[in-house]
Structure formats: C-alpha cells, structure tokens
C-alpha atoms as one frame of an Amber mdcrd trajectory, in Angstrom:
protein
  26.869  -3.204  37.275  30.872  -2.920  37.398  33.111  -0.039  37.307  33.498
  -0.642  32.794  29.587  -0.481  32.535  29.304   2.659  34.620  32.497   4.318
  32.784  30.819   3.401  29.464  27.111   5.293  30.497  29.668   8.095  31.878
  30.995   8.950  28.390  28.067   8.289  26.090  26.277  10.771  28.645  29.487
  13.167  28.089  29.234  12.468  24.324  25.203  13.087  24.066  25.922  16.025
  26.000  28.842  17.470  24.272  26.429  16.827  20.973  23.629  18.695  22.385
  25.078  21.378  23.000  26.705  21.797  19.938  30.296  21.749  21.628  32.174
  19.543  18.735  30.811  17.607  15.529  29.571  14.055  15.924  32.912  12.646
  14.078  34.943  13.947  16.484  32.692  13.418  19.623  31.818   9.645  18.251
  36.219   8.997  17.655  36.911  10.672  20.734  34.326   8.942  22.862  35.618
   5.298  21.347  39.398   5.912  21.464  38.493   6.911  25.182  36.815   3.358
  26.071  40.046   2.009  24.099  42.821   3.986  26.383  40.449   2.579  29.721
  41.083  -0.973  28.316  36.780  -1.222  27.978  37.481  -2.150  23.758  40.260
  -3.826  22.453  42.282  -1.362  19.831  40.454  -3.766  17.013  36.786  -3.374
  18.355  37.321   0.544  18.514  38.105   0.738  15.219  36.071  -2.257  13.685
  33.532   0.038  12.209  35.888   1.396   9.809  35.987  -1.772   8.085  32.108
  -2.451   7.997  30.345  -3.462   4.935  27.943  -0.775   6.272  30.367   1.961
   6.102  31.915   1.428   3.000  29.007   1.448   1.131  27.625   4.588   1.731
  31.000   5.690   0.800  30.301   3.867  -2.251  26.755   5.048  -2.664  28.226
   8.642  -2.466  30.712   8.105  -5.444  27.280   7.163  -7.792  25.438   9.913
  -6.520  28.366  12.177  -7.455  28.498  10.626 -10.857  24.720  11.311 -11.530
  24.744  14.930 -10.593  28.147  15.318 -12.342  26.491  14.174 -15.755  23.480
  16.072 -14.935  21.004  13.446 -14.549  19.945  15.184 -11.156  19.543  18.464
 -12.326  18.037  17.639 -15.351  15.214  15.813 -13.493  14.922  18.349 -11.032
  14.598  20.713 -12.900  11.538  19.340 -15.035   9.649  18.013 -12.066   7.517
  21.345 -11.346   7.728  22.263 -15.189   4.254  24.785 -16.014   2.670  24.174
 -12.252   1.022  27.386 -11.325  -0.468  27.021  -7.869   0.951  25.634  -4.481
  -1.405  22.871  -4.046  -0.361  21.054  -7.290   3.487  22.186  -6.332   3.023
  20.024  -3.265   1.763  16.631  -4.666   3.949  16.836  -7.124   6.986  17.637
  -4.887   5.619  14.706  -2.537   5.449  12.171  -5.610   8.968  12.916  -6.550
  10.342  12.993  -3.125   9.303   9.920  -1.473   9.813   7.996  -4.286  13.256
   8.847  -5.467  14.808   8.964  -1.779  13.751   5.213  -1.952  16.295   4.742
  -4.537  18.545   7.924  -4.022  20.108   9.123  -0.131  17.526  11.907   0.824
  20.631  14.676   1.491  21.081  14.171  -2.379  17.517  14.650  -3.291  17.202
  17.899  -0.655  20.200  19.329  -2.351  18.875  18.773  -5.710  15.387  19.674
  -5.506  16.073  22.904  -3.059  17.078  25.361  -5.605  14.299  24.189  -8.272
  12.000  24.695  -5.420  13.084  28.276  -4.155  13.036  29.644  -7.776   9.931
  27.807  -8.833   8.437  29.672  -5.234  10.104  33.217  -6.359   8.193  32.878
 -10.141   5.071  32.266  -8.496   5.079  34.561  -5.240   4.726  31.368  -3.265
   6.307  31.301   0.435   9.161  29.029   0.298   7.949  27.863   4.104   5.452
  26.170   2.654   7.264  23.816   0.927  10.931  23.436   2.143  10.394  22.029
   5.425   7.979  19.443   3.441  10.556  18.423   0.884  12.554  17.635   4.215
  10.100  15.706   5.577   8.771  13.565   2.412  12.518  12.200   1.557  12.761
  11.333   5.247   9.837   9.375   4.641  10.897   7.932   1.408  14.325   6.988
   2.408  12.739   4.012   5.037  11.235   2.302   2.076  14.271   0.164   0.970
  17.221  -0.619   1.977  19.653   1.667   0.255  17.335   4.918   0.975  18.970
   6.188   3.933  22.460   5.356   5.357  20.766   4.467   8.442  19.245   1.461
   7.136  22.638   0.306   6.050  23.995   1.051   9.503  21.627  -1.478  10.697
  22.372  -3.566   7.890  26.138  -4.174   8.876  24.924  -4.254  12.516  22.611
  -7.598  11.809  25.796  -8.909   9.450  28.091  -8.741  12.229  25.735 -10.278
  14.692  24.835 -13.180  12.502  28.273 -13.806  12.593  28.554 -13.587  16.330
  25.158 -16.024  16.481  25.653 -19.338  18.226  22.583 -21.239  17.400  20.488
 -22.055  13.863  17.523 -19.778  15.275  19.876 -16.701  16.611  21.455 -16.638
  12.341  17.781 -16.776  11.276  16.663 -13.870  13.438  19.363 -12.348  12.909
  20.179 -12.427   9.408  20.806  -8.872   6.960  17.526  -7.746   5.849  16.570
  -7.766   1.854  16.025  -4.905  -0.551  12.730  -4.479   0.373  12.671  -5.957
   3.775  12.448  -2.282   5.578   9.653  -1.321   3.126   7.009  -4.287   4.304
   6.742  -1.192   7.472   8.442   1.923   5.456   6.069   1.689   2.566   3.141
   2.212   4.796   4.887   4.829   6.993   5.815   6.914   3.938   1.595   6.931
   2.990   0.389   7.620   5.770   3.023  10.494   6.469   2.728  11.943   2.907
  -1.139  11.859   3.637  -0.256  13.937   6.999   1.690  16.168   5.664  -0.657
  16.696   2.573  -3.661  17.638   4.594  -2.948  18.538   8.553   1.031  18.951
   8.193   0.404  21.696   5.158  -1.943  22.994   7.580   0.149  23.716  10.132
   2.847  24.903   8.055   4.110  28.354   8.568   3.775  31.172   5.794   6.176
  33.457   5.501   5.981  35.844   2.132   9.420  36.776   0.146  10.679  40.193
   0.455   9.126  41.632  -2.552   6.887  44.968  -1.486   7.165  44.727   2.502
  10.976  44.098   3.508  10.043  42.613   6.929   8.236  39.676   4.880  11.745
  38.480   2.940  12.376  34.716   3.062  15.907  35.994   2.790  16.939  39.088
   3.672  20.754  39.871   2.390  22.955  42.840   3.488  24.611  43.446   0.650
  27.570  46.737   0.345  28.999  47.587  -3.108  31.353  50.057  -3.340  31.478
  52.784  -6.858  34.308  52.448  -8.556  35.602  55.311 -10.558  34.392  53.611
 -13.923  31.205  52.907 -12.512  28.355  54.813 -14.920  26.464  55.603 -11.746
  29.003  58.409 -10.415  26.877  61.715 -10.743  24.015  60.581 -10.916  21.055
  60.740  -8.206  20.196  57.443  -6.133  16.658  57.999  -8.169  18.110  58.211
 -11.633  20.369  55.552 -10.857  17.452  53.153 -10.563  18.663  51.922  -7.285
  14.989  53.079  -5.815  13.359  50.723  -8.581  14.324  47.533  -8.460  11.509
  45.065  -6.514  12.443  43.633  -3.514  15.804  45.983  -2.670  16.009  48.584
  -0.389  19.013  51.080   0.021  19.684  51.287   3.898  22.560  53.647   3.761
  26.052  55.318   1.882  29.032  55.460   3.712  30.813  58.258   2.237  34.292
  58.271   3.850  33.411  57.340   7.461  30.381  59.577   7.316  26.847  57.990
   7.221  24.423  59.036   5.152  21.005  57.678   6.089  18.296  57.432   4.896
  18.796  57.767   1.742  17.104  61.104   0.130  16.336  60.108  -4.043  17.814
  63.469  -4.857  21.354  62.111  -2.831  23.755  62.309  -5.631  26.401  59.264
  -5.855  30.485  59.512  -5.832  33.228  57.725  -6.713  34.528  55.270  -3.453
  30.636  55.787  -1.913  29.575  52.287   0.149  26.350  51.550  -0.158  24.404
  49.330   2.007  21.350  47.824   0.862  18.967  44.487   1.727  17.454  42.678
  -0.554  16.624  38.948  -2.029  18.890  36.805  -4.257  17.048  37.899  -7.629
  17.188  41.410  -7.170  21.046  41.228  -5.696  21.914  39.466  -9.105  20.130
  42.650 -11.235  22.553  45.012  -8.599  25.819  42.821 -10.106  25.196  43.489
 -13.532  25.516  47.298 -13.038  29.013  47.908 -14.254  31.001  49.418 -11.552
  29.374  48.596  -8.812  31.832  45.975  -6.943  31.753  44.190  -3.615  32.936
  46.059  -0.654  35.108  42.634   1.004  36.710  41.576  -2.685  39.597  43.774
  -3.325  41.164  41.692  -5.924  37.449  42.553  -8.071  37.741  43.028 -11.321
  36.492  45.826 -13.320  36.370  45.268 -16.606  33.937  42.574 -17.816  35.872
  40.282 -19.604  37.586  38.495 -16.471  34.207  38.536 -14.562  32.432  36.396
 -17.230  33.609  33.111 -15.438  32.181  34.567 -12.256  28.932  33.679 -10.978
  27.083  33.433  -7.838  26.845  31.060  -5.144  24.920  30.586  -2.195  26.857
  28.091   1.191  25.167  27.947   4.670  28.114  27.792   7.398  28.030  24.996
   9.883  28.822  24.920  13.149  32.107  23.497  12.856  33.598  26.058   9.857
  36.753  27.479  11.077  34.681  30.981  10.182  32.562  31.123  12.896  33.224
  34.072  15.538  35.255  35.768  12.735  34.466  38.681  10.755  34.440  37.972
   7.278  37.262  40.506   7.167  39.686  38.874   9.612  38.736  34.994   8.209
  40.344  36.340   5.009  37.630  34.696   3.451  39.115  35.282  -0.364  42.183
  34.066   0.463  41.023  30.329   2.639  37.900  29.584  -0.661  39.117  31.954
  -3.321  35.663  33.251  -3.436  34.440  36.888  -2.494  31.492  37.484   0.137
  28.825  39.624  -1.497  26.083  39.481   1.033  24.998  37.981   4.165  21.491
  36.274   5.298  21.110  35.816   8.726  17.421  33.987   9.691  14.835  36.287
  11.669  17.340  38.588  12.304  18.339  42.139  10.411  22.220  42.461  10.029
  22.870  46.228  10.108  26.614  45.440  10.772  28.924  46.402   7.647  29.561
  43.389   5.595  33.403  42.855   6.551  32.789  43.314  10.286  30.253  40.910
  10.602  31.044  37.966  13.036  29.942  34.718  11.483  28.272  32.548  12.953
  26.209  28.791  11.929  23.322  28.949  10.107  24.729  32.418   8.124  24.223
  32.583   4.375  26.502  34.106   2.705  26.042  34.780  -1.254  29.558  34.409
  -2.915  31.267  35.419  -6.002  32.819  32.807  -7.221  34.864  30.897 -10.135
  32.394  27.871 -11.517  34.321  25.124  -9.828  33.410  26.532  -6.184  30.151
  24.296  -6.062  32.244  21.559  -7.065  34.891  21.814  -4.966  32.880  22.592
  -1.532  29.335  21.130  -1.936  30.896  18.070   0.578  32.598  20.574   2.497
  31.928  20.237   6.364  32.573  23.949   6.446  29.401  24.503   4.994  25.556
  22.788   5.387  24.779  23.352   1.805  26.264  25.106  -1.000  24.024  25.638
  -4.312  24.866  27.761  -7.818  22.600  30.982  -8.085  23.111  30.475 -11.678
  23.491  27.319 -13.441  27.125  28.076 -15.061  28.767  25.051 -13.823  30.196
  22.709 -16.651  28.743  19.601 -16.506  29.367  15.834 -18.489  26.205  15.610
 -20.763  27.741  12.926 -22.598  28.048  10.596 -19.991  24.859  10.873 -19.152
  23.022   7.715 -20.947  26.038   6.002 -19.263  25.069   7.195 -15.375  21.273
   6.297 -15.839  22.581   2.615 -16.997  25.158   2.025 -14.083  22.629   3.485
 -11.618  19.238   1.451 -13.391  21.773  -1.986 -12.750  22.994  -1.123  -9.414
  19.552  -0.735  -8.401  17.978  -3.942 -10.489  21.291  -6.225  -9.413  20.798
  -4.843  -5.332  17.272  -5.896  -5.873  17.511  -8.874  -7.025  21.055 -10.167
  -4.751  19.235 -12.513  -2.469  18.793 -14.274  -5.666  21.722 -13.712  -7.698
  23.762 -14.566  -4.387  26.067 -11.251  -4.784  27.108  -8.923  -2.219  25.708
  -5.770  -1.935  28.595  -3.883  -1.063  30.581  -4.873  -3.877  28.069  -4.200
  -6.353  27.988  -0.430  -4.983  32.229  -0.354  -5.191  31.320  -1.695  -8.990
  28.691   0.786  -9.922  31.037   3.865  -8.014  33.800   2.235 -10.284  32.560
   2.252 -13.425  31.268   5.727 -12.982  35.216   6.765 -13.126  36.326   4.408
 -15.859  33.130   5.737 -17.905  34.369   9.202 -16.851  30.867  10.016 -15.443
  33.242  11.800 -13.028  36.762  12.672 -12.004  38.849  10.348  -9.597  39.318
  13.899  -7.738  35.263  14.328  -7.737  34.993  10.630  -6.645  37.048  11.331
  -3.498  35.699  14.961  -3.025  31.911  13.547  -3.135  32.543  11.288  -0.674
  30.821  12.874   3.300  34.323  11.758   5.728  32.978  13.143   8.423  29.552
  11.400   8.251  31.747   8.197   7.433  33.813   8.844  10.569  30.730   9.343
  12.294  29.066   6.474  11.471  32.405   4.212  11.967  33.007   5.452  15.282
  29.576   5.290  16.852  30.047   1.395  16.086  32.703   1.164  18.974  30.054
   3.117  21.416  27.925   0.296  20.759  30.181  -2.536  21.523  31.160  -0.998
  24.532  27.767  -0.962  25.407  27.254  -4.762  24.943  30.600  -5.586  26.097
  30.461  -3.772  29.341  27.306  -5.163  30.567  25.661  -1.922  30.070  22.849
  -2.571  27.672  22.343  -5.782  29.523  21.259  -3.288  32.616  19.577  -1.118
  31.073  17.143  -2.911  29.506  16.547  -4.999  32.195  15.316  -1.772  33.949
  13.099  -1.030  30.654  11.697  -4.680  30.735  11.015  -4.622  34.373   9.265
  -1.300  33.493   7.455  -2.827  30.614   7.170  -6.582  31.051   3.224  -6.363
  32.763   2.346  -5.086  29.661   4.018  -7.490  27.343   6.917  -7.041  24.149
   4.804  -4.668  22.103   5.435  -2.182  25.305   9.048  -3.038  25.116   9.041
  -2.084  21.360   7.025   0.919  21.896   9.389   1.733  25.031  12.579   1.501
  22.239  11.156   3.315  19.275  10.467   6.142  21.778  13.435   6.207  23.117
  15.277   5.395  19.721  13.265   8.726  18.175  14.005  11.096  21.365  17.762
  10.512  20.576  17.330  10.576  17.597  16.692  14.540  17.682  19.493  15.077
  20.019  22.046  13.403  17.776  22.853  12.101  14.260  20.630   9.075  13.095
  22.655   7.141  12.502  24.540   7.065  15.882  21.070   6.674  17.210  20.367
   3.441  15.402  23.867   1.933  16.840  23.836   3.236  20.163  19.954   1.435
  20.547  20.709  -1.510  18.829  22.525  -3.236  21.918  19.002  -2.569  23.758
  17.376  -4.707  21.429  19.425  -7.481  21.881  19.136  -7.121  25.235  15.901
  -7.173  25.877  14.823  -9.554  23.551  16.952 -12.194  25.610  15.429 -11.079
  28.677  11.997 -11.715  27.050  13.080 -14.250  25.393  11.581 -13.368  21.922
  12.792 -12.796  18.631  15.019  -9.636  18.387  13.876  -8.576  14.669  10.724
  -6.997  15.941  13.055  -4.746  18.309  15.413  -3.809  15.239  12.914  -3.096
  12.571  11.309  -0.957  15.151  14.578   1.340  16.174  15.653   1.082  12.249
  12.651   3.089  11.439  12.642   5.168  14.457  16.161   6.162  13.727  15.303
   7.889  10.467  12.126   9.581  11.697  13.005  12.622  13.488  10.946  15.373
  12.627  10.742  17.864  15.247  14.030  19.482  15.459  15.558  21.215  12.757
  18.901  19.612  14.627  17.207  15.903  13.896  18.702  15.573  10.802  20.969
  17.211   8.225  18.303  18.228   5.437  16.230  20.013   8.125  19.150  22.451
   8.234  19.816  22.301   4.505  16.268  23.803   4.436  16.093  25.952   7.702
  17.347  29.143   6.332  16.346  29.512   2.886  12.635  28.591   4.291  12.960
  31.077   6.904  12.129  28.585   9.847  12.506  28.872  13.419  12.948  26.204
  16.069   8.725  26.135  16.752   8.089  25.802  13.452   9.481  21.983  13.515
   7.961  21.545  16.743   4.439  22.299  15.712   4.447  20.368  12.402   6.905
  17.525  13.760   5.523  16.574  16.958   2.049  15.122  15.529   4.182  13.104
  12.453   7.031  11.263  14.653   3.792  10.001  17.394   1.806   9.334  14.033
   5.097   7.335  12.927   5.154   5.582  16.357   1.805   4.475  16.160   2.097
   2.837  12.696   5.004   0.735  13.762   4.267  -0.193  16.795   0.852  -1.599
  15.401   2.426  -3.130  11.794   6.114  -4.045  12.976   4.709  -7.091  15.184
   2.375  -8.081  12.744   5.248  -8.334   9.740   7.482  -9.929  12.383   6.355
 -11.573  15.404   7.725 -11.757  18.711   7.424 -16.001  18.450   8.113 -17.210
  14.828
C-alpha cells in the first residue's frame, strides 16, 4: 500500500474521529477532509468537488423544495393532524402511528414525517396522560424503516443511486453496465418492504416492550417529560401585585411548581402561600409546555430575558410560542442566554429552558447553553418559518398553530406531489430522468405559489447537501488511492473460507457500525468502494454488496447520534443514551439477519 493510500486511511480516521467526538459538523469535517486529499495532490480539484454536481445531490435538494411546498399549503399538517383523531388508548396510538409512518416515509424523507407527526404526537400523549417515551423513539424508528422501501424514501438511497450512475458510466464491459446500472423505484423495496414488516412487527410486540416509560410532569415533578425553568418578572400593571402566591392561583395550576422569588437580589424560597407578591418580584417556577402557556396569559406577568416585552395586549397578539432544540454546532452553545443576546441574533425572546434528566436551578439569563437544550421562545409567527432548516437548531415546532399557511394551494401540492410520485414510478418506462422530474415538481410548486422563492431556498438542508457532496470525494480517494482495494482484500481473506454471503454479512456490519458513528449517508459512500472491491476480488456480481450497505446505511438504531430524527425525538421523549441501546441493539441484528438471508436471494452473487 503506497504513501496516497495510507494518507487517505489517515484522514478518514481523523474525520471519523473528529465526528465522534462531536468536534465539528459532518459538512465541514466531510469539505475539509476532501479539500485536504485535493491540496496532497490524492484528487484532482474536479474529483473533490464532483459530488456537488451529482444527480444524487441535487435531488434531494429538489425533494426538499416539494416537501416545503406541502407543509407550506398545509397538506402535512392537515394529515397529521387527523391521523390519531378520537384514539383513546396507547396500543391503538401505536398501530396507527406505525401504519402512517412506514408508509408515508416511503413516499415522503422520514426528517419530514418526524417533524410533522412529533407535535401531533406529544399533544395527543398530554390529552391522554400517555408517556411520550413510549411513542417518540418509535415514530423514529418506523420512518427509518419506511424510508428503505423505495427509492426516494431516504436520501441515502439516492446517494447510492448517483453512486451506481457514475459507475455505470465508469463500466468497461456489457456485464459491469448491467450490474451496475441505477436501481428502479421499487428496486430497494424487493429487501426494504420485508425489512420494514418484520421491524414494525418488532417494534409492535418486543421493541414496545422494551420501551422506556417515563410519565409527564403532571402531580409528581420528578416524572415531567419536560421539565422547563421558566422566570417571569411582575410588572407594575400586572393584576397579581398584592396579592398572595395562593390567591394568585400560581399554587393551582397542574403540572407547575413555584421554586422561588427573587425579590431584589434576595431569595425567597420556598415559597410560603401566604408570601404576598410585588411589583419587579422574579419568580422561578418549573413546569410543562401546557401549563407554561396558562402562566403567559396572566397579564403582567412577562419574561425575565425579553426586555423589549410588551405590556399591553394588543402588540402581543402576533406572539406565540415556539419550541427549537439547539445543536451542537449553534453559535449559542457555552453562552448564557444573556451574553448570546439571544433577542437580538433570532428576534425571539427565551421564556424557558428544558434540559433532559437534568434540573436547571440556574436563573434563566445565566444559563450556559449547551446541545440538546430546549428552549421555549416567544416569538413573531414567521420564526418557524424562517428557522425550521436552521442548522442552529435540531428541530423547531409552533406550540400553537398561529402560523399563516396557503390553504388554497393546497389541491395544487397534492397534484404536483401525486405526479411526481406516479411519473418517478413509472420512468424506467416513460424513459425520463428522475432528477429532472423532482427540479419540475420543486418548480411548479413556486410558479403555483405553493410556496415562496425565499421558502424554496430556506427549505432547502445546505449543510446535509454539503455533507452528502463532500463525502463523495472521501470515496474516490478511497478507490483511487488503492485503499479500498486493501482493505477488502484483508476482509475477503478474512471471509473467503466461508464464501460471499460472509463478505456481505462482513459489509452490512461494518456499513451499520459506522453508520452510528456518523451521518448515513457518508456511511453509504465511504463503504461503497468496499463493495467494488471485493466483489472483483471474488469475482461476483457487486449488486448483492450494494443493496446490502444501501440498507445497512439507513438502519441505525442504537444511538440517538445514528441519525437526525433520533435527536429530533431525544428530548421531548425524555430519552437517555441506554434507552436506544436496549431497544436498538436487537432491531439493527434483526435487520442484519433479514438481508443477509433475502439480499442474495433477490440478487445473486452469479447472474
């Protein structure tokens, strides 16, 4: 192995362990790592940056844009929010939530579904005294499953799809193109399909099982899926001055607790019902979403960090409430809310903070941030709008539905979407590139004003596009180098006694262990040049090898780090790290075990 193979294993070793750790996102790790190779001479400026111009790439872009224009018109929501409609008990919740999961993530990308379904879920689980833990890290796990059974269900598959496109092209003989050539609509599904059953079965019986139940904070504090410190300060309007915590009714609303007053540096605490409130009193409490929102609508009482708040209620009426989970890479974190001059960088105001399995006693404007927080906002009705695709935050979701949305485009959206889907079905047919037909459909959502040119470009996930482009030149180097050629001749010399289906079996292993170290998709590239390579050194058909990482890429369930809707769901459900662990484990060997068995049997190692 030369000194450009060892360099290459050097940085994706750096990279994997730069990801691990949490040191940088994966855009600028994957850009970094590839412009690298391209300063050492290993890529040619045009391979480092070839990915950028995939057919892959740009359609998930595209695929974003029509998303955007179906939650814009509120298609989403309004199927969302019917989905549960009169359920009453968990069991039925769950079957329904895993019928409507794994089968729209087929058609939809799973982020969109998480994001849509989340909120219905938590209030549906707050109506019926339901743990949220029961269900969230589920929904996760069913759209995961969902999104392997076609092609446009997960960006991964697409990934994969531009990887095949470019090596058909690359192909010297009439049996490499056929082996080699982009899979169909429902190529990924002859395997996914089956997957999806048998993991919605798991997760019905032995995965709800195992789940973890944690009650919301609505008699016992210590039980709260999401426990908010919340400080208000009394204004000098507010009705409340001179009046007794007790006759306030600050001792009687469910699921809040007063923790303390901070009357001019001194602490009052606890909290006697007699204590009589004044004007410019702090008061501390915890408590869940619902009961926060009954706290707001107490005239007078305002957030301690907003000091631009407005009194009187006519200005506040185009407030509401909004919940964002920070990410690791928010410019916030190891900042006080105070110092980040939070109003000022989102022009929203912080009104509480969640942080998981741990009690924040700090005061609300001295707390350091830090990923995973939830913080509940005040904020105009545009700030879901404008920052649901920010990388500042994991997820950001309306408390209260007061965002405008384009009803009368909505007949429109369902037809666009209904064609794309029909038209990508049938293009092996019809002879039409897939690609295109997403730019089309992402078009005509802004000519039909479905959505904004400005919402078109703000739906749009850069940094998972970056991602995804850059990972592409980690791969080539890989190939190019001679390094995948080594490496799997040290897997195939490990495996070869026991024939190709241990090879395969050796890849999807190793496919899903990255997998939970680092994104998905830069999984899927990074082990495609290992199939390549070890199906010439076996001398068998590669499509075997590539079905078998495609699916393994997308099945990482136990991290909550695996993939982004685990973390979309890891606070709000109250989850820690085990929790994944115990219920994961037992589904990604289940997974492994399905495809090893059905993969050669769909396609065989000698056509």
């Amino acid at each position: 192995m030369g000194p450009a193979a060892w360099a290459t294993i050097i940085i994706l070793l750096l990279s994997l362990f730069v990801l691990m750790r949490e040191m940088a996102p994966p855009d600028v790790v994957f850009l970094g790592g590839t412009v690298l190779l391209a300063l050492m001479g290993i890529l040619k400026p045009e391979e480092a940056f070839a990915g950028f111009a995939n057919s892959g790439v740009l359609m998930v872009g595209a695929l974003f844009i029509v998303a955007a224009g179906l939650r814009e018109t509120g298609v989403i929501d309004f199927l969302g929010n019917r989905f549960l409609g009169n359920v009453k008990t968990e069991q039925v919740a769950f079957l329904l939530m895993a019928a409507v999961a794994v089968s729209s993530s087929a058609l939809l990308n799973n982020t969109t579904i998480v994001a849509m379904l989340l909120p219905v879920v938590l209030d549906w689980c707050r109506k019926r005294d339901v743990s949220p833990s029961r269900l969230l890290m589920a929904l996760s796990f069913l759209t995961i499953l969902g999104g392997t059974c076609t092609l446009i269900g997960t960006s991964t598959n697409l990934v994969v799809q531009s990887l095949l496109i470019k090596s058909q092209l690359q192909a010297t003989t009439a049996a490499e193109k056929l082996s080699l050539q982009p899979m169909s609509f429902f190529e990924i599904g002859y395997v996914g399909v089956p997957c999806a059953v048998v993991g919605t079965i798991y997760m019905l019986t032995i995965g709800r099982w195992l789940l973890p139940k944690r009650k919301e904070m609505l008699e016992q504090l210590g039980e709260s899926r999401r426990e908010y410190l919340v400080e208000m300060v009394v204004s000098n309007e507010c009705r409340l001055v001179g009046q007794t915590v007790e006759a306030a009714g600050l001792r009687a609303l469910p699921g809040l607790f007063l923790i303390e007053i901070d009357r001019d540096g001194t602490i009052i605490g606890p909290v006697a019902p007699r204590e009589t409130l004044q004007a410019g009193d702090r008061l501390i409490f915890t408590g869940i979403v619902s009961t926060i929102v009954d706290l707001k609508k107490i005239p007078g009482l305002i957030p301690a960090t907003d000091a631009t708040y407005e009194v009187s209620t006519r200005p506040q009426r185009g407030r509401v409430l909004c919940e964002a989970v920070i990410s690791p890479t928010a410019p916030l974190i190891g900042k006080t809310i105070k110092s980040a001059d939070f109003r000022a960088q989102y022009n929203a105001a912080v009104v509480a903070v969640h942080r998981n399995g741990e009690r924040v006693t700090t005061k609300i404007g001295d707390i350091v941030l830090r990923p995973g927080d939830t913080l509940l906002l005040q904020t105009d009705p545009h700030f879901f709008r404008a920052h649901r695709n920010n990388p500042d935050f994991y997820l950001v979701s309306d408390v209260e539905d007061s965002r405008p949305l384009r009803h009368d485009r909505a007949r429109i959206a369902i037809v666009l979407f209904v064609a794309l889907i029909g038209l990508m079905a049938a293009s092996d047919y019809l002879k039409v590139d897939t690609m295109l037909l997403c730019f089309a459909a992402a078009g005509l959502m802004v000519v039909f004003r479905c959505l904004s040119t400005a919402e078109a470009r703000k739906s749009v996930d850069w940094p998972v596009l970056v991602s995804i482009a850059a990972s592409f030149g980690l791969g080539t180097a890989l190939q190019k180098s001679g390094a995948a050629n080594y490496l799997a001749m040290g897997l195939v010399d490990i495996t070869r006694p026991y024939g190709p289906i241990a090879t395969l079996a050796a890849l999807y292993f190793g496919t899903m262990m990255l997998n939970e170290l680092i994104t998905n998709n830069g999984a899927a590239v990074l082990a495609y040049p290992f199939c390549i390579a070890s199906a010439s050194l076996l001398e068998v058909d590669p499509r075997p090898f590539i079905m078998a990482i495609t699916l393994a890429a997308s099945f990482a369930f136990a991290s909550p780090i695996g993939y982004q809707t685990h973390m979309m769901v890891y606070g709000p459900g109250g989850y820690r790290f085990m929790d994944f662990v115990k219920v994961g484990v037992p589904l990604n060997l289940l997974m492994l075990i399905v495809a090893v068995i059905l993969v050669p049997m769909i396609w065989p190692f000698h056509p």
